[in-house]
Biopython code that builds the backbone (N, CA, C, O; Angstrom):
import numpy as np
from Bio.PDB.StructureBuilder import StructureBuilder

atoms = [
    (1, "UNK", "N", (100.462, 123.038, 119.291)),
    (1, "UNK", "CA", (100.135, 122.339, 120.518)),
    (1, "UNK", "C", (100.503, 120.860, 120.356)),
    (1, "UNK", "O", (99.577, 120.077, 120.149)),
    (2, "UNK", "N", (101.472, 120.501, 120.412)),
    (2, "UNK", "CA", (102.245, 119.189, 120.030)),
    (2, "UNK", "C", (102.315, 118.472, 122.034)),
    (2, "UNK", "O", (103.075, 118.854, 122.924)),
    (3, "UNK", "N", (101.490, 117.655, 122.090)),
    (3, "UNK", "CA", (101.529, 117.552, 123.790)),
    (3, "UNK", "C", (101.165, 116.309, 123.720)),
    (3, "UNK", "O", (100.590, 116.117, 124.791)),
    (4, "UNK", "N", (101.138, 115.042, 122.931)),
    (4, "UNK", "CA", (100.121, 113.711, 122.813)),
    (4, "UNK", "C", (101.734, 112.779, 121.983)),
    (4, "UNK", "O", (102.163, 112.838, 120.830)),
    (5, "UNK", "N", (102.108, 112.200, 122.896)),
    (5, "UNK", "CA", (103.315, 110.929, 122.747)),
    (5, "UNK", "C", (102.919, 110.182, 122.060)),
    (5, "UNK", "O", (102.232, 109.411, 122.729)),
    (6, "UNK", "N", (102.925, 109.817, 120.735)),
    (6, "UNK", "CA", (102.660, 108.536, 119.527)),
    (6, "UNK", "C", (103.400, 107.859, 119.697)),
    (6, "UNK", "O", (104.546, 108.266, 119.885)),
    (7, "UNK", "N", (103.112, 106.547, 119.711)),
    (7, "UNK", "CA", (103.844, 105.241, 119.864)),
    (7, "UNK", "C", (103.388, 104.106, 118.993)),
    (7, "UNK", "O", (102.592, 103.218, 119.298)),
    (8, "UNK", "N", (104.128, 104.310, 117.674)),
    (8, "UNK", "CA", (103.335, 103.303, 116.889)),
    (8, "UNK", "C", (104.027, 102.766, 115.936)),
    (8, "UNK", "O", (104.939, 103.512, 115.580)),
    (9, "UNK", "N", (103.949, 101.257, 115.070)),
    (9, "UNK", "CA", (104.831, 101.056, 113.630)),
    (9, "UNK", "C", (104.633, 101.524, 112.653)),
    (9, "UNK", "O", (103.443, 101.592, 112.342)),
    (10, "UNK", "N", (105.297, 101.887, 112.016)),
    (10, "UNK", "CA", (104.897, 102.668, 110.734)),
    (10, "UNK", "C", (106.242, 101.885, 109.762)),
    (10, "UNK", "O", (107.442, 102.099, 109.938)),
    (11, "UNK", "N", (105.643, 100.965, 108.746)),
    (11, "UNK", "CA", (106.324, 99.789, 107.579)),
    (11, "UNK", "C", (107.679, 99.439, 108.208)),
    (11, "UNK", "O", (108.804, 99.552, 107.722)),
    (12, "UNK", "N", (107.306, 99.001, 109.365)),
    (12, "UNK", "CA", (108.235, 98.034, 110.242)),
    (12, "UNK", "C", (109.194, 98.715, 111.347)),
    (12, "UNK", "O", (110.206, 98.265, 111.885)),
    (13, "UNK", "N", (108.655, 99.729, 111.474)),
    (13, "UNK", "CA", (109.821, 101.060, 112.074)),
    (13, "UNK", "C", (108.890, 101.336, 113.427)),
    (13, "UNK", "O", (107.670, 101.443, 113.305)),
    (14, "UNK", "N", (109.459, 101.432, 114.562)),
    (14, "UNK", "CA", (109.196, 101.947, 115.614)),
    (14, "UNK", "C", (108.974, 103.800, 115.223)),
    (14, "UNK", "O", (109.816, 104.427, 114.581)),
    (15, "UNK", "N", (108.020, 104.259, 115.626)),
    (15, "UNK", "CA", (108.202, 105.628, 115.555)),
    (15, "UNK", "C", (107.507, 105.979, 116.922)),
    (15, "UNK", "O", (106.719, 105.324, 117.604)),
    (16, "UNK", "N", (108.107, 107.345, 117.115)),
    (16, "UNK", "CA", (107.675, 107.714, 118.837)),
    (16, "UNK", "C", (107.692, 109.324, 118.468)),
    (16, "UNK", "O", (108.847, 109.584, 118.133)),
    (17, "UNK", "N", (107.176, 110.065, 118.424)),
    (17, "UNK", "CA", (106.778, 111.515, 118.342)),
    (17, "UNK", "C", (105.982, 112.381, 118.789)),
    (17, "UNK", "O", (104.862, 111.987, 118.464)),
    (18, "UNK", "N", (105.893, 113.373, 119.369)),
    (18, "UNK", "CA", (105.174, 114.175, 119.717)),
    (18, "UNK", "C", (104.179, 115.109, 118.469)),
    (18, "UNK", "O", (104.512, 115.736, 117.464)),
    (19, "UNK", "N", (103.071, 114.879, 119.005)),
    (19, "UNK", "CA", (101.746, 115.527, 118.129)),
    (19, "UNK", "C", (100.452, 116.464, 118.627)),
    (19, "UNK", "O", (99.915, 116.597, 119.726)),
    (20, "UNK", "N", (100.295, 116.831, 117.805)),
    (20, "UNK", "CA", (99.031, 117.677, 118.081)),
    (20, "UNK", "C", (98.065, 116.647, 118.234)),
    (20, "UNK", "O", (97.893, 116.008, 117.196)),
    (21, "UNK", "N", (97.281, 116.233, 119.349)),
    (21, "UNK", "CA", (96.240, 115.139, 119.335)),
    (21, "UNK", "C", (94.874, 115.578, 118.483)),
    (21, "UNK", "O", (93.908, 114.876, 118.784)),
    (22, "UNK", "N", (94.714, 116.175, 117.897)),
    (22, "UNK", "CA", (94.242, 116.901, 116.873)),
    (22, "UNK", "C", (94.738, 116.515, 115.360)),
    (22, "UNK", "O", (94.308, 117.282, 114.498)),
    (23, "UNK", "N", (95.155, 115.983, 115.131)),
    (23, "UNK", "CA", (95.898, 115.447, 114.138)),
    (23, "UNK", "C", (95.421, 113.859, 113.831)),
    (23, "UNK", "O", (95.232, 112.889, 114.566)),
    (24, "UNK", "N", (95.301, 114.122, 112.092)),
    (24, "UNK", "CA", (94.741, 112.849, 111.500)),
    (24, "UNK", "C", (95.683, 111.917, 111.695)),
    (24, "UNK", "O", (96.725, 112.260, 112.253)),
    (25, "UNK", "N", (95.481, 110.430, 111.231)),
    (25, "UNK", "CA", (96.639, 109.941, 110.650)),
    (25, "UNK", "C", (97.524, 110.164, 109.482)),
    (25, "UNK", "O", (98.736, 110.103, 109.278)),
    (26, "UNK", "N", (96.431, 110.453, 108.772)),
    (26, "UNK", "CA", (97.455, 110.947, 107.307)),
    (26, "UNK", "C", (98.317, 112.436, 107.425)),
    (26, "UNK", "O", (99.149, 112.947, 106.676)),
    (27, "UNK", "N", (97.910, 112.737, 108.302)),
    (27, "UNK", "CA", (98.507, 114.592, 108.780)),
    (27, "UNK", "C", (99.414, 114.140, 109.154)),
    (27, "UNK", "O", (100.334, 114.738, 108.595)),
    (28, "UNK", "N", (100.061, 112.910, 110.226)),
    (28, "UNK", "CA", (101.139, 112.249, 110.732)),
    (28, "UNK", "C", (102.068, 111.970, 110.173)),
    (28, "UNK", "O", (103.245, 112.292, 110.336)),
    (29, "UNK", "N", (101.317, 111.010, 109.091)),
    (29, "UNK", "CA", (102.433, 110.235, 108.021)),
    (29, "UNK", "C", (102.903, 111.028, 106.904)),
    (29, "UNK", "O", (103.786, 110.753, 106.091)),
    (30, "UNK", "N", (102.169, 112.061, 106.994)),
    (30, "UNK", "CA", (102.464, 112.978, 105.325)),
    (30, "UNK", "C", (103.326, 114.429, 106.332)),
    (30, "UNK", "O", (104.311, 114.814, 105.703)),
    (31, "UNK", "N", (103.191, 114.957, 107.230)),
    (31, "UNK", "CA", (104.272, 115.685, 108.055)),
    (31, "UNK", "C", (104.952, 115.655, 108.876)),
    (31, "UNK", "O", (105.808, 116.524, 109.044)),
    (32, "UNK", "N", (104.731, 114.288, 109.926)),
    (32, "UNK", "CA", (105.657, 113.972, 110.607)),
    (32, "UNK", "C", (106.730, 112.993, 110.149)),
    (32, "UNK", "O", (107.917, 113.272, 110.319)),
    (33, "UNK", "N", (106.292, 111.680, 109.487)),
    (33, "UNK", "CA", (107.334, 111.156, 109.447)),
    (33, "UNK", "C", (107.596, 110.855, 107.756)),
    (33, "UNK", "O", (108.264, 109.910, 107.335)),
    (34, "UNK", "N", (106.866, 111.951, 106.844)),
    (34, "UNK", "CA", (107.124, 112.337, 105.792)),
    (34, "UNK", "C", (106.969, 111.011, 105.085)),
    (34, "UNK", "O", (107.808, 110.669, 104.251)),
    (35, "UNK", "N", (106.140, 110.405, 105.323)),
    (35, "UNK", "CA", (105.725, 109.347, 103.979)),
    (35, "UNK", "C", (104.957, 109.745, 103.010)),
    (35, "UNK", "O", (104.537, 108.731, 102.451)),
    (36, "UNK", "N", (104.629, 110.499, 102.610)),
    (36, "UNK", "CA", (103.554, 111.227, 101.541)),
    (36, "UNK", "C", (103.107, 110.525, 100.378)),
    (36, "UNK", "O", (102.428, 111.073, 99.510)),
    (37, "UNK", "N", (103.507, 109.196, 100.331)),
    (37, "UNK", "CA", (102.431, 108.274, 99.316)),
    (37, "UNK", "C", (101.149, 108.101, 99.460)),
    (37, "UNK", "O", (100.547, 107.686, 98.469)),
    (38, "UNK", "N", (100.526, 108.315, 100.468)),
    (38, "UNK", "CA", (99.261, 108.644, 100.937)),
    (38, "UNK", "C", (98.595, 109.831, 100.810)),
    (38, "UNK", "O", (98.692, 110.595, 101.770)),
    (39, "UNK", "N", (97.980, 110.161, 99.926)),
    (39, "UNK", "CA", (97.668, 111.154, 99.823)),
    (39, "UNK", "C", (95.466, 111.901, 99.911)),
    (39, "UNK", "O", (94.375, 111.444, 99.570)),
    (40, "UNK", "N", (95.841, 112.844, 100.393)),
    (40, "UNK", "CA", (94.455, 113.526, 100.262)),
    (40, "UNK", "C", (93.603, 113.712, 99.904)),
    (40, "UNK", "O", (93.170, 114.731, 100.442)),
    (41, "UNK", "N", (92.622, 113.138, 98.876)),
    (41, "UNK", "CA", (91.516, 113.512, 98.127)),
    (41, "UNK", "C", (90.744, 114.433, 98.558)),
    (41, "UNK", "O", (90.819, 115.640, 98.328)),
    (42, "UNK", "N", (89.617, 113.588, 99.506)),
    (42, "UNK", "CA", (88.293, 114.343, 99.707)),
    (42, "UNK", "C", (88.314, 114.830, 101.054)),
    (42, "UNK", "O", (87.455, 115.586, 101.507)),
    (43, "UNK", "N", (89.577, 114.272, 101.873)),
    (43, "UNK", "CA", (89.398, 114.698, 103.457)),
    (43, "UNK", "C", (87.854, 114.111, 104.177)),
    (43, "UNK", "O", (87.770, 114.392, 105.372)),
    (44, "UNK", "N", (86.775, 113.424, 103.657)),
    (44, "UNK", "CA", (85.902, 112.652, 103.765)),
    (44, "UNK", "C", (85.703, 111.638, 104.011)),
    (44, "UNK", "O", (84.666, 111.404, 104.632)),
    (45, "UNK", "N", (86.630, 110.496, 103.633)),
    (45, "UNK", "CA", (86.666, 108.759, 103.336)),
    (45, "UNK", "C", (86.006, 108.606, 102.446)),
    (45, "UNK", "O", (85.503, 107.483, 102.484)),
    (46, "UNK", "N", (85.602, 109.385, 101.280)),
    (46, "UNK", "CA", (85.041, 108.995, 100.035)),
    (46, "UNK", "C", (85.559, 108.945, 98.905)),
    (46, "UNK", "O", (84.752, 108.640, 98.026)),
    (47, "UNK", "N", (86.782, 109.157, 98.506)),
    (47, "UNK", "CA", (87.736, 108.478, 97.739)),
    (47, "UNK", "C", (88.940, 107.846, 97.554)),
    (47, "UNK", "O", (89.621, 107.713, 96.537)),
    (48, "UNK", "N", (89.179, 107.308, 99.194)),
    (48, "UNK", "CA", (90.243, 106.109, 99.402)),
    (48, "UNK", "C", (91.509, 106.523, 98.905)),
    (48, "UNK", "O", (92.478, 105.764, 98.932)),
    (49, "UNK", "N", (91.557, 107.537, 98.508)),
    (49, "UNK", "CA", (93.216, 108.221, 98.051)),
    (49, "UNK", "C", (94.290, 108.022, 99.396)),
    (49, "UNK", "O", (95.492, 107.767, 99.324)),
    (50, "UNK", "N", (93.654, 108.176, 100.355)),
    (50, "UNK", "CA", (94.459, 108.357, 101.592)),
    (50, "UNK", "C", (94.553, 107.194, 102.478)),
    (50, "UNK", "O", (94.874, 107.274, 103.664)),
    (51, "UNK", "N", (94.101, 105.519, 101.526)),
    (51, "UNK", "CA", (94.675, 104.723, 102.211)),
    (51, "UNK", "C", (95.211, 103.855, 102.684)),
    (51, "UNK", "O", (95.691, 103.102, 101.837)),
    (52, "UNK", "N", (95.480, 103.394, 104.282)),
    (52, "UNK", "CA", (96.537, 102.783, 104.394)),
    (52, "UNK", "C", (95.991, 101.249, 105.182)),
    (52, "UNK", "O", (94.783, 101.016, 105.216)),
    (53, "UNK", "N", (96.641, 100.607, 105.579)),
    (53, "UNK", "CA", (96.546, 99.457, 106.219)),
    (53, "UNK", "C", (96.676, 99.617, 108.061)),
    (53, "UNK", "O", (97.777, 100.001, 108.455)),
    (54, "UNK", "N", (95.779, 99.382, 108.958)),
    (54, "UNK", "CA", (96.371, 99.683, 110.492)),
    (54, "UNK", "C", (95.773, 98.116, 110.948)),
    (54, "UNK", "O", (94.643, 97.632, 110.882)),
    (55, "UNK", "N", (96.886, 97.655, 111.364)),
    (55, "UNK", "CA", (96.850, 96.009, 111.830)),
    (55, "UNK", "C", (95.781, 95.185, 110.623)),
    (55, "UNK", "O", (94.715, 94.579, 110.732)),
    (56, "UNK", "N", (96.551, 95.472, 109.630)),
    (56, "UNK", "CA", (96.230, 94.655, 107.996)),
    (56, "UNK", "C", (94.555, 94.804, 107.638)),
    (56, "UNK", "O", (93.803, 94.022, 107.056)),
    (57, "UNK", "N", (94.268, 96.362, 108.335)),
    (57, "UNK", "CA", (93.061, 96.124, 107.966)),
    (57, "UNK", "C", (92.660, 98.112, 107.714)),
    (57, "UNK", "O", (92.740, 99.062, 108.492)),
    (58, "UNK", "N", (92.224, 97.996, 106.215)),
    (58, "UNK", "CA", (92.414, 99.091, 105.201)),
    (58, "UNK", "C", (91.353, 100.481, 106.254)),
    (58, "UNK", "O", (90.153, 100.482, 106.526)),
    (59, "UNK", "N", (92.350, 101.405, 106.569)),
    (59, "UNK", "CA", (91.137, 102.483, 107.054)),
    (59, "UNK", "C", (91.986, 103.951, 105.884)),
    (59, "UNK", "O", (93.116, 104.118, 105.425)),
    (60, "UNK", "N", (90.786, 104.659, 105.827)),
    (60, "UNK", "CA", (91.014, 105.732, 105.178)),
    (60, "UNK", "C", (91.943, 106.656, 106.266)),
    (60, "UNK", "O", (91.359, 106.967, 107.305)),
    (61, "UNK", "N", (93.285, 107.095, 106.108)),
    (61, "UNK", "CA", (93.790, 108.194, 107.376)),
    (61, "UNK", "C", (93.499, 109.246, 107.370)),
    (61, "UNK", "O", (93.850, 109.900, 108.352)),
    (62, "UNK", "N", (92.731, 109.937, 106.296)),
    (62, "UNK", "CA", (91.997, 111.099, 106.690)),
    (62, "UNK", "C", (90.931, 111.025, 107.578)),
    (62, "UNK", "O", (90.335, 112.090, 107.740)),
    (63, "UNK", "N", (90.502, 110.005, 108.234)),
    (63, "UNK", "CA", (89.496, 109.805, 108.669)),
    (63, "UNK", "C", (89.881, 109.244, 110.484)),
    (63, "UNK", "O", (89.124, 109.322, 111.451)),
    (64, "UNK", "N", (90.907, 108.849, 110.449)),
    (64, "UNK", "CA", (91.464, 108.185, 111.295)),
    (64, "UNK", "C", (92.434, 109.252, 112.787)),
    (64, "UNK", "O", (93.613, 109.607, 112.788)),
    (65, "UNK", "N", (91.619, 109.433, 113.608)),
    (65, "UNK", "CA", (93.019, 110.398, 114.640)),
    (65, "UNK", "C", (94.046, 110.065, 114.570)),
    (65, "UNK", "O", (93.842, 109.077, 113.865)),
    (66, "UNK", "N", (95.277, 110.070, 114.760)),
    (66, "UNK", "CA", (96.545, 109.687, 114.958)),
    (66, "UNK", "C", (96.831, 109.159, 116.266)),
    (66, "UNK", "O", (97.914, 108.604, 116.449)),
    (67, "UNK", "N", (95.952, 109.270, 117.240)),
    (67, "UNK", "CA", (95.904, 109.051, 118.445)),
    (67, "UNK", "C", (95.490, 107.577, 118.479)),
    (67, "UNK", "O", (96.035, 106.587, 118.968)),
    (68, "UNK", "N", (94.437, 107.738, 117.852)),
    (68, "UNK", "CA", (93.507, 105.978, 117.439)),
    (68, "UNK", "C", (94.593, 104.986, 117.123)),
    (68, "UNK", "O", (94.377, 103.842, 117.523)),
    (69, "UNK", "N", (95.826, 105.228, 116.421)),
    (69, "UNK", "CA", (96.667, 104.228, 115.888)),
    (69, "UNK", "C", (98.230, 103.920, 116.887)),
    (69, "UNK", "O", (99.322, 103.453, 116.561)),
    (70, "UNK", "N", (97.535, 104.580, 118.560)),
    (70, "UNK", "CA", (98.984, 104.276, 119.476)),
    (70, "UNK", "C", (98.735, 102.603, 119.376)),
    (70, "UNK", "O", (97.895, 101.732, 119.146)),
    (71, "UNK", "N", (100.148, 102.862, 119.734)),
    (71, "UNK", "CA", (100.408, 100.816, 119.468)),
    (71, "UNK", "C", (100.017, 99.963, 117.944)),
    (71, "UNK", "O", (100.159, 98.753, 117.772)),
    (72, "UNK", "N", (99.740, 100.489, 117.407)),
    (72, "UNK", "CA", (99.227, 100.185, 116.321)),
    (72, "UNK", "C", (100.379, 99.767, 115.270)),
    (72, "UNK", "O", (101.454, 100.296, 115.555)),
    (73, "UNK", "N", (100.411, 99.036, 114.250)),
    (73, "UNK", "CA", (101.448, 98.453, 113.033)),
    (73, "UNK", "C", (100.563, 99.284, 111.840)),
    (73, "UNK", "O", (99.416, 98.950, 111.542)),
    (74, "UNK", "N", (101.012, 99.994, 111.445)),
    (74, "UNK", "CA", (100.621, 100.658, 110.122)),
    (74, "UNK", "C", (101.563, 100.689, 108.839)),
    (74, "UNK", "O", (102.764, 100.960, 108.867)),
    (75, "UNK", "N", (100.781, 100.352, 107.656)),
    (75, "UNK", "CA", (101.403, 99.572, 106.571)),
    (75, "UNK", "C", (101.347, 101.011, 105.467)),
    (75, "UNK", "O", (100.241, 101.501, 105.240)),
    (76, "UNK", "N", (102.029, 101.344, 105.116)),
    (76, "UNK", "CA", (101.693, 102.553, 103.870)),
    (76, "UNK", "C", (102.556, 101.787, 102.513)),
    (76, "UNK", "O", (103.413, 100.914, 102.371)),
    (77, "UNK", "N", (101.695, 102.761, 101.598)),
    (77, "UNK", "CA", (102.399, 102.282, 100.056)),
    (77, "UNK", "C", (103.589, 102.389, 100.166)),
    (77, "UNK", "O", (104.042, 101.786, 99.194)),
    (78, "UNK", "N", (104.397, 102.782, 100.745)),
    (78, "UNK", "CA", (105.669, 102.725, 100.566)),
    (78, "UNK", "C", (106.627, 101.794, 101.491)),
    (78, "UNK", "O", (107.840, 101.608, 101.397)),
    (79, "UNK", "N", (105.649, 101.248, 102.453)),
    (79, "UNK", "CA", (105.533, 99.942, 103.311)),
    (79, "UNK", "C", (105.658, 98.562, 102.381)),
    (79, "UNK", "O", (105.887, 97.453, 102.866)),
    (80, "UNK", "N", (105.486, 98.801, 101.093)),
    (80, "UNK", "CA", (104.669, 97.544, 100.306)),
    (80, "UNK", "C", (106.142, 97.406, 99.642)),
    (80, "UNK", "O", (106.516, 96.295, 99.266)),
    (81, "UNK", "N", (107.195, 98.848, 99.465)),
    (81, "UNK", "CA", (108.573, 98.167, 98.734)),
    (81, "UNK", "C", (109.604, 97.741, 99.646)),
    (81, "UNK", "O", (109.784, 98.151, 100.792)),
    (82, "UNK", "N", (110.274, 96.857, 98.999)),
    (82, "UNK", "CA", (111.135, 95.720, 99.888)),
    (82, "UNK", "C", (112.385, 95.828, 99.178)),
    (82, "UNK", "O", (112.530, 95.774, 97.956)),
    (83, "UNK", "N", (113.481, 96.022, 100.262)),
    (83, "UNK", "CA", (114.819, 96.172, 99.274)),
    (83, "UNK", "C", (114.917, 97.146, 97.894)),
    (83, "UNK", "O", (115.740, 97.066, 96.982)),
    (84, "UNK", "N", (114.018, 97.905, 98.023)),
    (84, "UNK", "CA", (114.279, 98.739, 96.802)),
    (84, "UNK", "C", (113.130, 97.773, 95.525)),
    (84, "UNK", "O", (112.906, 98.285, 94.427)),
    (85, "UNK", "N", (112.684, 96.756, 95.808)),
    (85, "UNK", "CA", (111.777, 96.207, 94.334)),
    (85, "UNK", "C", (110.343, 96.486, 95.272)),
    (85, "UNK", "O", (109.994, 96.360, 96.445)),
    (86, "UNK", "N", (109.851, 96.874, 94.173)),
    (86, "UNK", "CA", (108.581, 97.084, 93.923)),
    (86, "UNK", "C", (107.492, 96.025, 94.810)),
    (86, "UNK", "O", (107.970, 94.934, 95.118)),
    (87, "UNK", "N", (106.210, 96.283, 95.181)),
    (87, "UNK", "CA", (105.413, 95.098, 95.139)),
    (87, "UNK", "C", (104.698, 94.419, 93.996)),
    (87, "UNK", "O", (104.004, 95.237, 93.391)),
    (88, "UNK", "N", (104.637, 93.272, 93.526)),
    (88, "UNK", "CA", (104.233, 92.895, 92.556)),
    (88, "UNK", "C", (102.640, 93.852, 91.914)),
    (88, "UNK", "O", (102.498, 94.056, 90.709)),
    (89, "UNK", "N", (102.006, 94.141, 92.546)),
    (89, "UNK", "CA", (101.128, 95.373, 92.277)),
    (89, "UNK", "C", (101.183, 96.874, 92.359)),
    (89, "UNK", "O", (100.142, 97.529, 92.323)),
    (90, "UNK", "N", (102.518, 97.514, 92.482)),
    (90, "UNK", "CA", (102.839, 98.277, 91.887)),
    (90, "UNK", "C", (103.618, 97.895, 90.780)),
    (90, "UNK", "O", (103.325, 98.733, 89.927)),
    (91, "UNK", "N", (104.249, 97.300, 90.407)),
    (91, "UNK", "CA", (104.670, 96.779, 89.045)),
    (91, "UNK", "C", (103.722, 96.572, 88.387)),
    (91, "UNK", "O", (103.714, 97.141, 87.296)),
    (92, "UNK", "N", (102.904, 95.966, 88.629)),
    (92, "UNK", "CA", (101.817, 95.911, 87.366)),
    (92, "UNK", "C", (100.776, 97.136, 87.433)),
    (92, "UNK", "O", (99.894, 97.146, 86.575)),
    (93, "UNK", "N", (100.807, 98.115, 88.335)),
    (93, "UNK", "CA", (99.941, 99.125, 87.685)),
    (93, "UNK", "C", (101.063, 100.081, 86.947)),
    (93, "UNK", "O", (100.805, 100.564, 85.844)),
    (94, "UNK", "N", (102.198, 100.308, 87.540)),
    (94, "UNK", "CA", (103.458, 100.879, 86.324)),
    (94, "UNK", "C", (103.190, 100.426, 84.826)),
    (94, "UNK", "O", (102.875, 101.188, 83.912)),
    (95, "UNK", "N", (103.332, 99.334, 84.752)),
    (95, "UNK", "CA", (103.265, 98.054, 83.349)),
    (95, "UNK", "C", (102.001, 98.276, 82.615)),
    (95, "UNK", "O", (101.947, 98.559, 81.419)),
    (96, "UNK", "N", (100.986, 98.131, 83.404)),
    (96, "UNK", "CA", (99.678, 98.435, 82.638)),
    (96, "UNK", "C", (98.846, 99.899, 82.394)),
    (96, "UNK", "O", (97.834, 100.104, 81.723)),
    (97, "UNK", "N", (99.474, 100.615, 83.010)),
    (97, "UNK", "CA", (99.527, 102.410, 82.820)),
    (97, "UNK", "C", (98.422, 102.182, 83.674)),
    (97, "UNK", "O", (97.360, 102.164, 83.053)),
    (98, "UNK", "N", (98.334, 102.025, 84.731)),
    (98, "UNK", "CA", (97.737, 102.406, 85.745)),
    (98, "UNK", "C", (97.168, 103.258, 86.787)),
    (98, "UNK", "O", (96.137, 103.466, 87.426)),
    (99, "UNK", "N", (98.738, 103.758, 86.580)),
    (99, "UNK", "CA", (98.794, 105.478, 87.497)),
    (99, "UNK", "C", (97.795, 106.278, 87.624)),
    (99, "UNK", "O", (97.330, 106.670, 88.695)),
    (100, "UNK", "N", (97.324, 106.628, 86.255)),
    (100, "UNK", "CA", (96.597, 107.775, 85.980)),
    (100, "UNK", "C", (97.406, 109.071, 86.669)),
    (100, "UNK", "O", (98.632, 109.059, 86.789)),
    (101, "UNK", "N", (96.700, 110.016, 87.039)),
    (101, "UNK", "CA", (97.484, 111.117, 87.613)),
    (101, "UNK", "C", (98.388, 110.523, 88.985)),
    (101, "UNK", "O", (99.587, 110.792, 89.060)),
    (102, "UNK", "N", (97.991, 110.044, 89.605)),
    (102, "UNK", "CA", (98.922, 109.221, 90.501)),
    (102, "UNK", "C", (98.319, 109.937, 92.126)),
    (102, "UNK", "O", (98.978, 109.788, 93.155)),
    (103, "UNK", "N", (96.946, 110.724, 92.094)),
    (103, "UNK", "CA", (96.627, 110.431, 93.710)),
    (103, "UNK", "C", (95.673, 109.431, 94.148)),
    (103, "UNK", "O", (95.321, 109.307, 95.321)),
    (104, "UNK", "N", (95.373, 108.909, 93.440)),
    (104, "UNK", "CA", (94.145, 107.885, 93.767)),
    (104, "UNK", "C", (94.879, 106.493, 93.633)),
    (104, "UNK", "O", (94.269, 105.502, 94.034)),
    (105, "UNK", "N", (96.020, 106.357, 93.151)),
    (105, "UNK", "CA", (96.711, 104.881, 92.890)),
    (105, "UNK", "C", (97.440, 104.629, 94.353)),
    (105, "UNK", "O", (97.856, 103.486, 94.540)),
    (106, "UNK", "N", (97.538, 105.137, 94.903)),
    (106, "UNK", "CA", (98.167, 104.471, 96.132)),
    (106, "UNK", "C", (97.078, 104.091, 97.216)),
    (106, "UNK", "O", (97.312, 103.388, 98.199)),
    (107, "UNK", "N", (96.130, 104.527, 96.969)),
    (107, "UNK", "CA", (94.821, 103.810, 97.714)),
    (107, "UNK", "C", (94.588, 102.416, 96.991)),
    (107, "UNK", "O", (94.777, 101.284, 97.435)),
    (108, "UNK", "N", (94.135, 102.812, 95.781)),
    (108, "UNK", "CA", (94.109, 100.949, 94.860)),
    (108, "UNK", "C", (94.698, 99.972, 95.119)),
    (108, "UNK", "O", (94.275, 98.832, 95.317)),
    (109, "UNK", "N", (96.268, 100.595, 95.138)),
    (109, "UNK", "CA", (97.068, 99.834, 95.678)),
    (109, "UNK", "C", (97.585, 99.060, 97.281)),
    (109, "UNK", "O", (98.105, 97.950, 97.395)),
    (110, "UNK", "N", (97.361, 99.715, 98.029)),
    (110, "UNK", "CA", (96.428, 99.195, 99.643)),
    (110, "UNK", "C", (95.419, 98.650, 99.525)),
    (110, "UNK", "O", (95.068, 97.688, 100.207)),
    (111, "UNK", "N", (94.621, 99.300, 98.420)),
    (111, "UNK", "CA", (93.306, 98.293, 98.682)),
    (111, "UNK", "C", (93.587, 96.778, 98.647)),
    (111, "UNK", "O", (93.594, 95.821, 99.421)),
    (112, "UNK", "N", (93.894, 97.148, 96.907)),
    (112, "UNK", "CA", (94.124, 95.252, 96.434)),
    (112, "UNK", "C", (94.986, 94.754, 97.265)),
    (112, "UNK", "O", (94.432, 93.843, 97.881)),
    (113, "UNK", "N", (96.281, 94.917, 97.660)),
    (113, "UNK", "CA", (97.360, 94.605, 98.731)),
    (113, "UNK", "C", (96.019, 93.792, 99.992)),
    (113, "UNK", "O", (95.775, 92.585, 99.958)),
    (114, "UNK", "N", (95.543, 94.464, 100.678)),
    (114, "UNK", "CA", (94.939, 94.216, 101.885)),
    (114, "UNK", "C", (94.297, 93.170, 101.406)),
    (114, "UNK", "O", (94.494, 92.152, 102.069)),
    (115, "UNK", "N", (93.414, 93.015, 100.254)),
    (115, "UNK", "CA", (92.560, 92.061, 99.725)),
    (115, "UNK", "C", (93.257, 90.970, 99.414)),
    (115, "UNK", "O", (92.583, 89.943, 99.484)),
    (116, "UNK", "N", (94.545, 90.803, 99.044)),
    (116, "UNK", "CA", (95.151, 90.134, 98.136)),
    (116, "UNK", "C", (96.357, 89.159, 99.523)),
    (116, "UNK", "O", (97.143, 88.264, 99.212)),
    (117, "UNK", "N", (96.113, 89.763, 101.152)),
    (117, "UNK", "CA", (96.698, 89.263, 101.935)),
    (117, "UNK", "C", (95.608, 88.718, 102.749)),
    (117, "UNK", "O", (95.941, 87.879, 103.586)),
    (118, "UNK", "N", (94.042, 89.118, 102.642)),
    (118, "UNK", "CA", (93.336, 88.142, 103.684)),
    (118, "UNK", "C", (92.630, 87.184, 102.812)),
    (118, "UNK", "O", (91.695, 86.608, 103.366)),
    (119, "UNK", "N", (92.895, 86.818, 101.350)),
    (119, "UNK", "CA", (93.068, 85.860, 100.377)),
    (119, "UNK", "C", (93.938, 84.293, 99.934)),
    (119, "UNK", "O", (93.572, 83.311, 99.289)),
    (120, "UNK", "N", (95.377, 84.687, 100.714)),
    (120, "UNK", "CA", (96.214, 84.193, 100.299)),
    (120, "UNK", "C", (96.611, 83.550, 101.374)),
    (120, "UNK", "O", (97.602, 82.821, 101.327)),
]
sb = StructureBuilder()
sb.init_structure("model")
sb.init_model(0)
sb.init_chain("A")
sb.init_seg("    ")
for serial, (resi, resn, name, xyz) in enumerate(atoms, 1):
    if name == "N":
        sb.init_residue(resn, " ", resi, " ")
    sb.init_atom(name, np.array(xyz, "f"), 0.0, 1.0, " ", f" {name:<3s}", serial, name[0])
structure = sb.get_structure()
């Protein structure tokens, strides 16, 4: 049942698609427009694995409709690389073995990002 017109930025990109209005944000970004650095934990908002930035301000997208973010500028970890280099905080969680298994680091990494831009 794909019947609900999205109109939104996604890491500087106009995107316009048809969706199930039933549909998270992270269901969006991880099957529609295939960003999958965001990833799933708890499907709850209780372990921040899944998140992202919507108008520079950190919401979990499992938690989030996809509908909630029309018009919206949404920032994902993979929003954060520029020209192919890294953001200086993914370089340093690479550098400092950070990763760990690698689903919970792309939330950390939005986190501090978001923190580290209403700081600076």
């Amino acid at each position: 049942m794909k019947d609900y017109r999205l109109n939104l930025t996604v890491n500087g990109r106009e995107e316009s698609h048809m969706i199930d209005p039933r549909d998270t944000l992270l269901d969006f970004l991880r099957e529609t427009v295939w960003l999958t650095g965001s990833k799933e934990g708890c499907g709850k908002g209780e372990c921040g694995a899944c998140t992202v930035m919507m108008d520079d301000v950190t919401v979990n997208s499992c938690l989030v409709m996809a509908v909630q973010a029309e018009g919206r500028n949404i920032t994902t970890v993979e929003g954060l690389t520029v020209n192919r280099k890294y953001h200086p905080l993914q370089e340093a969680m690479l550098e400092c073995g950070g990763a760990q298994c690698g689903i919970c680091t792309p939330g950390f990494i939005m986190s501090a990002a978001s923190r580290l831009k209403k700081n600076l």
